[in-house]
DRENVEXDREN-944785 format. One record per residue (C-alpha): residue number from 1; residue in three letters; x negated, y, z negated. Coordinates in steps of 0.05 Angstrom, whole numbers. Example, Ala and Ser with C-alpha at 12.3 -4.5 7.8 and 13.67 -1.06 7.14 Angstrom:
// residues 2
@num=1&residu=ALA&px=-246&py=-90&pz=-156
@num=2&residu=SER&px=-273&py=-21&pz=-143
END
This chain:
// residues 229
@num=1&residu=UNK&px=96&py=-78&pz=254
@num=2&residu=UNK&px=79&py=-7&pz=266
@num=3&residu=UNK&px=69&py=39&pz=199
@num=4&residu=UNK&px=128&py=87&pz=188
@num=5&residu=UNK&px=104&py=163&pz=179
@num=6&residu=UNK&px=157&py=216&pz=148
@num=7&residu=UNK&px=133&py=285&pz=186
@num=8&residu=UNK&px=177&py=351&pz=152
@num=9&residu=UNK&px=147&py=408&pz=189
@num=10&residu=UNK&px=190&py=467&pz=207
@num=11&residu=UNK&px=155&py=492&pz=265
@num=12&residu=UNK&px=189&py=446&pz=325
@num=13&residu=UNK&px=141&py=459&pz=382
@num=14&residu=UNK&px=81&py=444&pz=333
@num=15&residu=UNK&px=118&py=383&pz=303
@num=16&residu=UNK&px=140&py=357&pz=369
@num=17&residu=UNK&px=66&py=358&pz=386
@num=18&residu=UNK&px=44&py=329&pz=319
@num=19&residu=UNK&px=102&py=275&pz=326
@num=20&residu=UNK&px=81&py=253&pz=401
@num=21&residu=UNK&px=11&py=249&pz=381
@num=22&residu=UNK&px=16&py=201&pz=316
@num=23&residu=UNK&px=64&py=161&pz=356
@num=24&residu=UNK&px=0&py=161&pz=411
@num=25&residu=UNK&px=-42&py=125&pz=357
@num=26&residu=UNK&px=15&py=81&pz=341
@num=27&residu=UNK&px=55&py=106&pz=290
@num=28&residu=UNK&px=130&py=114&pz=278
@num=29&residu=UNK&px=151&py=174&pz=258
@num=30&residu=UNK&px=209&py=208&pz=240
@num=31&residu=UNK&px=210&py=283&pz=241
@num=32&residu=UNK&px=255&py=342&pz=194
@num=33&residu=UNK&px=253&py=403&pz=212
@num=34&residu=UNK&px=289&py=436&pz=160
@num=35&residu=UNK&px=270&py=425&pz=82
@num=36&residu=UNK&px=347&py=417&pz=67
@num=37&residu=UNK&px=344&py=345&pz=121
@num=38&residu=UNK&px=279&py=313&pz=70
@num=39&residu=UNK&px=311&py=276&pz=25
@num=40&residu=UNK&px=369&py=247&pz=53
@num=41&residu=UNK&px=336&py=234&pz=111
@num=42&residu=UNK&px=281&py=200&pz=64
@num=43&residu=UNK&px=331&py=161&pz=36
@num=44&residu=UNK&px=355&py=119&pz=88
@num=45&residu=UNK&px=291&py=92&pz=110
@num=46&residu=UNK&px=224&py=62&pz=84
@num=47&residu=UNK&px=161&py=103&pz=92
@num=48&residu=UNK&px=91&py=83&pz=84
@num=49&residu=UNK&px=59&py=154&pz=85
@num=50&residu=UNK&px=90&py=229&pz=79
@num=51&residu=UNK&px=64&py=289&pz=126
@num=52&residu=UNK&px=103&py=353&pz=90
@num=53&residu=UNK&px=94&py=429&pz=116
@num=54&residu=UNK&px=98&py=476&pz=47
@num=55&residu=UNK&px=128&py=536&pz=77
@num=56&residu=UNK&px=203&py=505&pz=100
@num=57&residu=UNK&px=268&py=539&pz=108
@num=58&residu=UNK&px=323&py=528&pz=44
@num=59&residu=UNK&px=273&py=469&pz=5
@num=60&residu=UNK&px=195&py=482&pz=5
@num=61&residu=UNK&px=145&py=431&pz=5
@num=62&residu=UNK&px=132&py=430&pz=-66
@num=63&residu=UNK&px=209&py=410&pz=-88
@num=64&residu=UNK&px=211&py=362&pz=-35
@num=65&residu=UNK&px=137&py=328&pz=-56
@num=66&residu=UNK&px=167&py=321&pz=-134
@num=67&residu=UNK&px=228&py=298&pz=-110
@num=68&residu=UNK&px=202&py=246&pz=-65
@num=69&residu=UNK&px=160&py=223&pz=-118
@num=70&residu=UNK&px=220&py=214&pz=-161
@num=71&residu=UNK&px=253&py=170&pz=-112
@num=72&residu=UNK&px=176&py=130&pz=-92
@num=73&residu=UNK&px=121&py=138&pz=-132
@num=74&residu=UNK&px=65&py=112&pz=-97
@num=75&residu=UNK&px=75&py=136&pz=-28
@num=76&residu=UNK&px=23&py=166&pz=-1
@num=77&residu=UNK&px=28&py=244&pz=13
@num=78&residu=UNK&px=-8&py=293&pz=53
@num=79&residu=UNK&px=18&py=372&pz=57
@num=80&residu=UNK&px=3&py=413&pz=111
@num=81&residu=UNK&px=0&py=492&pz=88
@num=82&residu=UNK&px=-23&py=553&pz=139
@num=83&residu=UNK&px=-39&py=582&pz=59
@num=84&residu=UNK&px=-112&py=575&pz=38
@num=85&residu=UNK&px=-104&py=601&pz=-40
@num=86&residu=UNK&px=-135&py=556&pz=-87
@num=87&residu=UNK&px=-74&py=562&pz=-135
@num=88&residu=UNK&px=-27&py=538&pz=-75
@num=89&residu=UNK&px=-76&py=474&pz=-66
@num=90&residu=UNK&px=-78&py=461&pz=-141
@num=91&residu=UNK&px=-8&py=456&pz=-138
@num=92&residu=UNK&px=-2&py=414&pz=-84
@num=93&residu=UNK&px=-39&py=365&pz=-127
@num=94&residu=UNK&px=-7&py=375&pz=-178
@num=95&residu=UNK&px=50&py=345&pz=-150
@num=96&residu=UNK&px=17&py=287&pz=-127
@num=97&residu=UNK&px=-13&py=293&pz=-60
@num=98&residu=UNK&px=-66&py=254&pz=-37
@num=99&residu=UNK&px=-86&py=309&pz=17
@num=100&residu=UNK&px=-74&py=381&pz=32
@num=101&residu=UNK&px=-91&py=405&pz=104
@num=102&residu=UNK&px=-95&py=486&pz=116
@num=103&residu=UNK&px=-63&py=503&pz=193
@num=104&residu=UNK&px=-102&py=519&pz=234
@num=105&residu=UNK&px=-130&py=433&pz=237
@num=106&residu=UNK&px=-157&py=392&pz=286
@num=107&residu=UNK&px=-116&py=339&pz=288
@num=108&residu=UNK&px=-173&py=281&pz=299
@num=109&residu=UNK&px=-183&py=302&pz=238
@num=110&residu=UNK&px=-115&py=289&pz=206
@num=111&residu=UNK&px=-124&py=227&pz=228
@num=112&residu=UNK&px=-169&py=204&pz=199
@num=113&residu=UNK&px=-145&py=232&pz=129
@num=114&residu=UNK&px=-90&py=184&pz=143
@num=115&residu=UNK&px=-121&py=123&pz=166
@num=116&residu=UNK&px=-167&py=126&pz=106
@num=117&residu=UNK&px=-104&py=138&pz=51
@num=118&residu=UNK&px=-72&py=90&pz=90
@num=119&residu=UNK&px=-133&py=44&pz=83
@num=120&residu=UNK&px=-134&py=54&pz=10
@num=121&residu=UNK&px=-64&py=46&pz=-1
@num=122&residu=UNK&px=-73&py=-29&pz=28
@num=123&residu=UNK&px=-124&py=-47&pz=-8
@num=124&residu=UNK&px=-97&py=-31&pz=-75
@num=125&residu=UNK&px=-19&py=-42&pz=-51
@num=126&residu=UNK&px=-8&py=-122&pz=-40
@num=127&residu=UNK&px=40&py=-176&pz=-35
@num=128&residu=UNK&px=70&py=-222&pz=-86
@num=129&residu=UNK&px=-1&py=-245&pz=-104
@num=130&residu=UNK&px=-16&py=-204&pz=-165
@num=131&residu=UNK&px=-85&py=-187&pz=-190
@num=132&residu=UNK&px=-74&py=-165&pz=-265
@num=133&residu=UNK&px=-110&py=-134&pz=-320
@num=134&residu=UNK&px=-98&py=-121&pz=-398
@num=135&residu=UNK&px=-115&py=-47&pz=-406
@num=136&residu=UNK&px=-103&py=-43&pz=-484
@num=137&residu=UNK&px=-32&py=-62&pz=-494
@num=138&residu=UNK&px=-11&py=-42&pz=-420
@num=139&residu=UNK&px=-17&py=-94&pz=-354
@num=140&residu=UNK&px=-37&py=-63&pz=-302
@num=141&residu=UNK&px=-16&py=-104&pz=-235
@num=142&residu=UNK&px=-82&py=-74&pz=-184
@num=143&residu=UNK&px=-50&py=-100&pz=-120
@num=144&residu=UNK&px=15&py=-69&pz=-132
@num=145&residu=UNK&px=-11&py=-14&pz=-166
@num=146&residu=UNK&px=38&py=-24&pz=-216
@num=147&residu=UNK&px=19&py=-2&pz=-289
@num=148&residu=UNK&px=68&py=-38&pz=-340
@num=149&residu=UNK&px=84&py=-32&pz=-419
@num=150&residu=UNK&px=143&py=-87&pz=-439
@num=151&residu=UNK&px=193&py=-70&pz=-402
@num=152&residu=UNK&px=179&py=0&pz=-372
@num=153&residu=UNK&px=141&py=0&pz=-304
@num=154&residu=UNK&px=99&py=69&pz=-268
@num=155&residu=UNK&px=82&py=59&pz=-199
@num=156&residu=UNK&px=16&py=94&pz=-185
@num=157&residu=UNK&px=-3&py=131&pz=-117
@num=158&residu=UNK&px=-70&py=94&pz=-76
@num=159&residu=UNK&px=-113&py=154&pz=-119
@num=160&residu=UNK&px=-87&py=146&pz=-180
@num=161&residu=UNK&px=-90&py=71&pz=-173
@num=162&residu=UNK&px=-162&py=69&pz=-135
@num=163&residu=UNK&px=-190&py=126&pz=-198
@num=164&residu=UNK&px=-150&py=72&pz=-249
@num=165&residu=UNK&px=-192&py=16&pz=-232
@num=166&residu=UNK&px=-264&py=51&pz=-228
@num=167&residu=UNK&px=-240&py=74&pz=-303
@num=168&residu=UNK&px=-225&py=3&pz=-317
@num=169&residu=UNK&px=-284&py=-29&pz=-279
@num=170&residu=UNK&px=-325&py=20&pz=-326
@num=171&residu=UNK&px=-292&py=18&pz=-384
@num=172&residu=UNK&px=-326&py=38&pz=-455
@num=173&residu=UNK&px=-388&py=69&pz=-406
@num=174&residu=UNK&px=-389&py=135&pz=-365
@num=175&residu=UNK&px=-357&py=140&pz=-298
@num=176&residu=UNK&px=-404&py=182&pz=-264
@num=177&residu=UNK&px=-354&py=236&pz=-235
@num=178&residu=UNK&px=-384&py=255&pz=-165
@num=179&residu=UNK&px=-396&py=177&pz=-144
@num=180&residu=UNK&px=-320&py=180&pz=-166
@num=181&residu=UNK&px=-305&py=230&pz=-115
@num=182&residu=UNK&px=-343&py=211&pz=-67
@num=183&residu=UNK&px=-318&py=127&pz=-71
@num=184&residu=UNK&px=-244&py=156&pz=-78
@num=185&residu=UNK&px=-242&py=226&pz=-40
@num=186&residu=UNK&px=-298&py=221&pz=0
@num=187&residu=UNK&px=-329&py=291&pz=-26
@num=188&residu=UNK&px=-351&py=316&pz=-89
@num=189&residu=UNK&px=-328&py=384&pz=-70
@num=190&residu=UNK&px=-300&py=445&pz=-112
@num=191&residu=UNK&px=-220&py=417&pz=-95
@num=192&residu=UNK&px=-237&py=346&pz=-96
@num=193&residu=UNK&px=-259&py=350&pz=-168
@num=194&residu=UNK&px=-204&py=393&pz=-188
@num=195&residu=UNK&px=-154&py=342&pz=-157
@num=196&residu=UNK&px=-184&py=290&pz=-198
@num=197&residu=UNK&px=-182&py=333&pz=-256
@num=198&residu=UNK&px=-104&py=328&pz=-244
@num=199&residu=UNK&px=-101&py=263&pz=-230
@num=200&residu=UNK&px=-139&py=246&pz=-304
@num=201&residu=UNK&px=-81&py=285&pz=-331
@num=202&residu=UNK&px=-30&py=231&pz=-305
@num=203&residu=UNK&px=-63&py=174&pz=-324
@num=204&residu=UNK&px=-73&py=208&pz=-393
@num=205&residu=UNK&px=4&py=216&pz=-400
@num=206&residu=UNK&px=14&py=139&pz=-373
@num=207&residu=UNK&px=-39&py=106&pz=-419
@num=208&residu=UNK&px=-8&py=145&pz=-479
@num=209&residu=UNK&px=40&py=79&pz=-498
@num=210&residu=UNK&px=-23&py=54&pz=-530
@num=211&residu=UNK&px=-52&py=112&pz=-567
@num=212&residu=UNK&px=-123&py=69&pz=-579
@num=213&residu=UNK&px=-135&py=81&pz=-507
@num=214&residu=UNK&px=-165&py=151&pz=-482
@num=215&residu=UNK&px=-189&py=178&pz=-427
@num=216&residu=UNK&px=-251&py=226&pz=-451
@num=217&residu=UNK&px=-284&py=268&pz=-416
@num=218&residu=UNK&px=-372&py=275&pz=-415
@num=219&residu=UNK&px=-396&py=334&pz=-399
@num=220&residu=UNK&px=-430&py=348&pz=-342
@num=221&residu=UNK&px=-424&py=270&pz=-326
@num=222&residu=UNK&px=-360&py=245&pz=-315
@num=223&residu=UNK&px=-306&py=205&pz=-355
@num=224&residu=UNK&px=-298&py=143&pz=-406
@num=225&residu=UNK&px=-239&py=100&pz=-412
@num=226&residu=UNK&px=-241&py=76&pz=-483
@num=227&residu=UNK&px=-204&py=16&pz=-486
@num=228&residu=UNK&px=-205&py=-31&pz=-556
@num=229&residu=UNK&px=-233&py=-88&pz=-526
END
């Protein structure tokens, strides 16, 4: 079964163009053109991976990335901006998205940014067989990417699930921050490490149920998950 792409881009002869060539390398997609159309449109469908413009007419990007993540956590999302500013990328991450692409882009290479978070979302996301591991007083279901505390459940995105398990894998040790980046993000540049800075700070906030676990961080290294086991 083909994967289902959500495209909002306002621009119609660009997203036309876009649209026609992700169906080309067999996708389905379903464009919005206007930032109003997202979410309900959103809501009547399943998505496995979100392509969202910034700059839309009545609802920007931004309002439509938190509220999407409101309704699915762990979809994957990728924003596409014509803005450059490192303050408008830092809060594109900030929202949650696992990409930001600056117009103008080759589009071989927004591709490949989606195969790989694609990629990475199926090898953390699974079926009903559950791979699960005590983290403190938390479970933390890898293959769903489910992180649970009694009854309370947060559904990570594939980075915050893929940056989860290196922590776990190295728990009470350094996680050497640019083998991080380049495992999960596949560059230890200037953005890449600032998204993972972000990214630290949510799984901060959803390890806080069990206040023996922190994540520290060593400078000039990387970060420890301190766990009491």
């Amino acid at each position: 079964m083909k994967q289902k792409i959500f495209l909002v881009e306002d621009d119609m002869n660009f997203g036309l163009v876009l649209k026609s060539y992700l169906e080309m390398n067999d996708y389905e997609v379903t464009h919005v053109a206007d930032g109003k159309d997202a979410i309900p449109t959103f809501k009547k469908d399943k998505f496995d991976l979100v392509v969202c413009d910034v700059m839309l007419p009545h609802v920007d990007g931004f309002t439509i990335g938190r509220e999407i993540r409101e309704i699915e956590q762990g979809i994957p999302l990728i924003f596409l901006t014509a803005k450059s500013l490192k303050e408008d990328v830092l809060k594109g991450f900030d929202v949650g998205a696992d990409d930001y692409v600056t117009k103008p882009f080759d589009s071989d290479v927004l591709m490949m940014k989606i195969k790989a978070i694609l990629k990475r979302s199926e090898r953390t996301d699974g079926d009903d067989v559950q791979d699960t591991v005590k983290i403190g007083i938390l479970e933390y279901h890898t293959k769903l990417r489910q992180l649970k505390f009694e009854d309370e459940s947060q559904k990570l995105s594939p980075r915050e699930g893929e940056l989860l398990k290196l922590l776990y894998i190295n728990r009470n040790k350094v996680m050497d921050r640019n083998e991080a980046l380049r495992s999960i993000w596949g560059d230890d540049n200037y953005f890449n490490a600032r998204s993972m800075d972000v990214y630290i700070t949510k799984l901060r906030k959803y390890l806080k149920k069990d206040p023996r676990l922190q994540i520290n961080n060593v400078h000039s290294s990387g970060f420890i998950l301190v766990t009491p086991d």
